[in-house]
DRENTIDREN-17294 format. One record per atom (N, C-alpha, C): residue number from 0; residue in one letter; atom name; z, y, x. Coordinates in steps of 0.001 Angstrom, whole numbers, plus 500000, padded with zeros to 6 digits. Each point is the difference from the previous one (the first is absolute). Layout:
residues N
num  residuo  atomo  w  v  u
NUM  A  CA  Z  Y  X
...
end
This chain:
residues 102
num  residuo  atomo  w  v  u
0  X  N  791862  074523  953773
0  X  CA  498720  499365  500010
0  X  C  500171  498626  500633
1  X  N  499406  498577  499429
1  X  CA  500304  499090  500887
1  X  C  499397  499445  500295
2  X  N  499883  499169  501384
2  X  CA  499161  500132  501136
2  X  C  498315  499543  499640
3  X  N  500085  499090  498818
3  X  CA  498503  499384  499181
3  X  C  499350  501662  500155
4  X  N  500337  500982  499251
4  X  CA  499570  501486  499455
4  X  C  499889  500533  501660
5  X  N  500394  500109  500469
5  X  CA  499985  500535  501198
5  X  C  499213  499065  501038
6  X  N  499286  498895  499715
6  X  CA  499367  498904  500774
6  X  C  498667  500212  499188
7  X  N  499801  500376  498805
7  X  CA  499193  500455  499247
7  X  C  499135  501840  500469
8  X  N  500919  500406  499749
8  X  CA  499888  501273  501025
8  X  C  499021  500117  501407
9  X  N  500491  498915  500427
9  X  CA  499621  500288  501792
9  X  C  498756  499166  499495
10  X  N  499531  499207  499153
10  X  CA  498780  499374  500398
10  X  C  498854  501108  499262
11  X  N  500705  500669  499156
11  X  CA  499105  501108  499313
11  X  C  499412  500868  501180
12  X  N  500462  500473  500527
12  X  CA  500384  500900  501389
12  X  C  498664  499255  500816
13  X  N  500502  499001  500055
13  X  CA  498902  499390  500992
13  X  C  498531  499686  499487
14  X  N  500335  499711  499127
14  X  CA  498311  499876  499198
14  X  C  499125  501691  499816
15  X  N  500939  501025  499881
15  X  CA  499707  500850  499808
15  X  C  499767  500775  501485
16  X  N  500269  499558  501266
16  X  CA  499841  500326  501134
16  X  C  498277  499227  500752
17  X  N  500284  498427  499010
17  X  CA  498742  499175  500487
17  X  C  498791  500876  499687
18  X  N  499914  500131  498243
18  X  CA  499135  500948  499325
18  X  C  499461  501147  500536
19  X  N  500936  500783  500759
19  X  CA  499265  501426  500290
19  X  C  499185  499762  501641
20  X  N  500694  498691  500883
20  X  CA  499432  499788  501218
20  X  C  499111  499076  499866
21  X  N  499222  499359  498365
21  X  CA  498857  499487  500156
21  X  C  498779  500772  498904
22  X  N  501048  501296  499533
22  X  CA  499114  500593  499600
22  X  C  499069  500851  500703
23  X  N  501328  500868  501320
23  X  CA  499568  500834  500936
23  X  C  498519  499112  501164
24  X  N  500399  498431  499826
24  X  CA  498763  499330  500736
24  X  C  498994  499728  499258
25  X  N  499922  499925  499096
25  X  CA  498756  499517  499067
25  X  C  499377  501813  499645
26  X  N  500435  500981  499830
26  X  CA  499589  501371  499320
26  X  C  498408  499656  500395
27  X  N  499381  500956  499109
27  X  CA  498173  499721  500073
27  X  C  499643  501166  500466
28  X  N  500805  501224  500620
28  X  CA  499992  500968  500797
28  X  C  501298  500149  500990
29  X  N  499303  501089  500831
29  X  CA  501242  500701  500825
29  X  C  500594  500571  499512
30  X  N  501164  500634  500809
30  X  CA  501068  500828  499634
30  X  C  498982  501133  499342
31  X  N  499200  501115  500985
31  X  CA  499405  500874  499611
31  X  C  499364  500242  498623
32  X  N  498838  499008  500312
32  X  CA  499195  499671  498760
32  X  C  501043  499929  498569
33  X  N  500704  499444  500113
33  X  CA  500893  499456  499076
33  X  C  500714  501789  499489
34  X  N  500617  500597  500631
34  X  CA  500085  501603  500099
34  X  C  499229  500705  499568
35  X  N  498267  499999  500548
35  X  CA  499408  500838  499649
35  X  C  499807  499588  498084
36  X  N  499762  498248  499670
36  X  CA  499448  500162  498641
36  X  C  501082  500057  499213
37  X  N  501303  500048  500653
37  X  CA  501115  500604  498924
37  X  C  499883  501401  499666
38  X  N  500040  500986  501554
38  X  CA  499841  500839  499660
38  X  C  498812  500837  499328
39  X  N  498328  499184  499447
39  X  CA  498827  500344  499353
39  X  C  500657  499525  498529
40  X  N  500742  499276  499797
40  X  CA  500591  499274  498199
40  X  C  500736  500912  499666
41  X  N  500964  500533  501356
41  X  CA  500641  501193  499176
41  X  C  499605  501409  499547
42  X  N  499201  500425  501032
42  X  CA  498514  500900  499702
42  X  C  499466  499926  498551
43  X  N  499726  498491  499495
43  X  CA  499704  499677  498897
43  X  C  500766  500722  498874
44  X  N  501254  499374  500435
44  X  CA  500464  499934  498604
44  X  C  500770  501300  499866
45  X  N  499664  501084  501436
45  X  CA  500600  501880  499518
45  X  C  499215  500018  499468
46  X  N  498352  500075  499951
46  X  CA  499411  500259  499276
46  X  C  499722  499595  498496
47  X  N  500293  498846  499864
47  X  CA  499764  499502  498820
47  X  C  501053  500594  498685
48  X  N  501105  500762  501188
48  X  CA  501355  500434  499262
48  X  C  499872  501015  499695
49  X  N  499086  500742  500581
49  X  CA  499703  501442  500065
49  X  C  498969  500259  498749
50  X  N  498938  499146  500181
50  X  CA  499148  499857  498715
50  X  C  500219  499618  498724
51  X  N  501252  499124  499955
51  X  CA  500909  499851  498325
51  X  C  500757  501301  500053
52  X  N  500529  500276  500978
52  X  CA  500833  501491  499427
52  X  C  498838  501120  499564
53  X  N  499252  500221  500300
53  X  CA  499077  501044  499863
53  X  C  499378  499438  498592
54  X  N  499862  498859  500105
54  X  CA  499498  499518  498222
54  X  C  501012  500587  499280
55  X  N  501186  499622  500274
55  X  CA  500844  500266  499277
55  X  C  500796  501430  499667
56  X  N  500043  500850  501029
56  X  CA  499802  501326  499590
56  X  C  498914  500639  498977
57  X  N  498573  499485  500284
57  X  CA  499109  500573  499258
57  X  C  500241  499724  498571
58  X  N  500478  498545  499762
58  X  CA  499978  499465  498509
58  X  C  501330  500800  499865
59  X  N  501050  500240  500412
59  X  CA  501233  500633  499216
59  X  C  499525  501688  499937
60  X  N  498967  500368  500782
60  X  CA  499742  501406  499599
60  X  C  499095  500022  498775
61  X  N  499203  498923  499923
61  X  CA  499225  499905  498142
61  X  C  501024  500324  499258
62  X  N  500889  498774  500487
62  X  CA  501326  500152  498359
62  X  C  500556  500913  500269
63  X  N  500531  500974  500833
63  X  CA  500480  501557  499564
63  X  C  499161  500655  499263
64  X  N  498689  499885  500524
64  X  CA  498863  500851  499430
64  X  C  499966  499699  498649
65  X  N  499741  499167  499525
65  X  CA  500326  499470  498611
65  X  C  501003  500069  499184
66  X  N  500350  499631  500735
66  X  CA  501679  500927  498962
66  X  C  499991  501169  499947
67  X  N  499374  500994  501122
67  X  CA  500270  501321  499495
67  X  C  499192  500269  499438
68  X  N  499109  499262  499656
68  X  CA  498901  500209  498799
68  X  C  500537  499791  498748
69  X  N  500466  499031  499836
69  X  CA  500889  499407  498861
69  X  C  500701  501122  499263
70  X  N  500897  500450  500840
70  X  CA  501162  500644  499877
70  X  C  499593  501339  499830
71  X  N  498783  500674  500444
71  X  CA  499282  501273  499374
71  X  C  499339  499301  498774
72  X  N  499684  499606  499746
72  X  CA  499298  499821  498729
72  X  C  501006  499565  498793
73  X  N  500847  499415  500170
73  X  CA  501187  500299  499237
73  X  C  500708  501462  500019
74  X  N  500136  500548  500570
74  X  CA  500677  501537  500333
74  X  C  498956  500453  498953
75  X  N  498780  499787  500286
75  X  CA  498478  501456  499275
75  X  C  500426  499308  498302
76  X  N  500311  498645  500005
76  X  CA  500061  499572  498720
76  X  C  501485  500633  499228
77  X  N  500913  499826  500606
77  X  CA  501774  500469  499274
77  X  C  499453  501737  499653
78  X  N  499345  500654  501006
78  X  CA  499893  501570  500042
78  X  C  499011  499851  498597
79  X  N  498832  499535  500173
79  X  CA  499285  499857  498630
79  X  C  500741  499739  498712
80  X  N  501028  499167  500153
80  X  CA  501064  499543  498932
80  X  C  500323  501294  499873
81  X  N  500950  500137  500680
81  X  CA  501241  501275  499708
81  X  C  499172  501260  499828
82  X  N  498740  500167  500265
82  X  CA  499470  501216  499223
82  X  C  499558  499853  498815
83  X  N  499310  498831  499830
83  X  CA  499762  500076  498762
83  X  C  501611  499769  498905
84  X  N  500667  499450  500366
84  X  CA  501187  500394  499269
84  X  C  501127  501582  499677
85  X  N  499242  500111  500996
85  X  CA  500505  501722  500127
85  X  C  498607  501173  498912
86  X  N  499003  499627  500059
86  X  CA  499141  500600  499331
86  X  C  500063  499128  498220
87  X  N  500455  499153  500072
87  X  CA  500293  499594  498432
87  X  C  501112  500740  499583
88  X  N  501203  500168  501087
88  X  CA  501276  500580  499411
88  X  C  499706  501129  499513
89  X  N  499301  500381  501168
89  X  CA  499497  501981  499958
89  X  C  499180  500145  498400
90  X  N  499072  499235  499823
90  X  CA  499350  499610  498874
90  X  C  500876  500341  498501
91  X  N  500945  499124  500255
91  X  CA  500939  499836  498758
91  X  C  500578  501000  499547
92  X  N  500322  500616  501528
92  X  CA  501658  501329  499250
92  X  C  498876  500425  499711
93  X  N  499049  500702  500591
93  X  CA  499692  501716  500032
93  X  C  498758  499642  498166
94  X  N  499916  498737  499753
94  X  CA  499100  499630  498302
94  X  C  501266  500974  498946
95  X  N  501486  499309  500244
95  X  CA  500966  500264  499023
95  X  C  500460  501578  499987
96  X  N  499506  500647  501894
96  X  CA  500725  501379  500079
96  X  C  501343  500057  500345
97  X  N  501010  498696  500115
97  X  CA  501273  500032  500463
97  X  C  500168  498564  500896
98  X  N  500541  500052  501647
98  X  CA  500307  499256  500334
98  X  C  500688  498827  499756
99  X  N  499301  498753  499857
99  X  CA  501037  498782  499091
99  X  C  500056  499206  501392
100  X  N  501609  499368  499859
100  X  CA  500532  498889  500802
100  X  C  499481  498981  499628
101  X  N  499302  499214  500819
101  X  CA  498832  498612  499431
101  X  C  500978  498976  501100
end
């Protein structure tokens, strides 16, 4: 590193030391205050986290629900198929009197 980068360095350092000891003098609260409304924002935002998850459980339990709606009503439909294909077969042999391979 040469010494420009490293003279660069230390003034970063220092600006960044000025910053927090004229931030810590200027703050528009105390230490406390400053504590307590962090710790009421974070209050906030469990809750606010808590209330999208719970949205969001409820809406992914619709779409199971729905799908297993889906997915029975297709089932009642294939069973409707396949009987009525089974009662046409049945239909056919027993017209001729001898089982035919269809």
């Amino acid at each position: 590193m040469s010494d420009r980068d490293g003279n660069s360095f230390v003034w970063f350092l220092a600006g960044l030391g000025i910053g927090a000891v004229v931030g810590v003098l200027y703050a528009p609260r105390s230490g406390s205050e400053t504590r307590e409304v962090l710790r009421a924002r974070a209050e906030e935002g469990r809750d606010y986290v808590k209330s999208r998850a719970r949205e969001a459980r409820e809406q992914a339990a619709g779409w199971v629900d729905r799908g297993r709606d889906v997915v029975n009503q297709q089932k009642e439909q294939f069973r409707a198929a396949y009987e009525a294909g089974r009662q046409a077969y049945h239909e056919t042999t027993t017209e001729t009197g001898a089982p035919k391979n269809l």
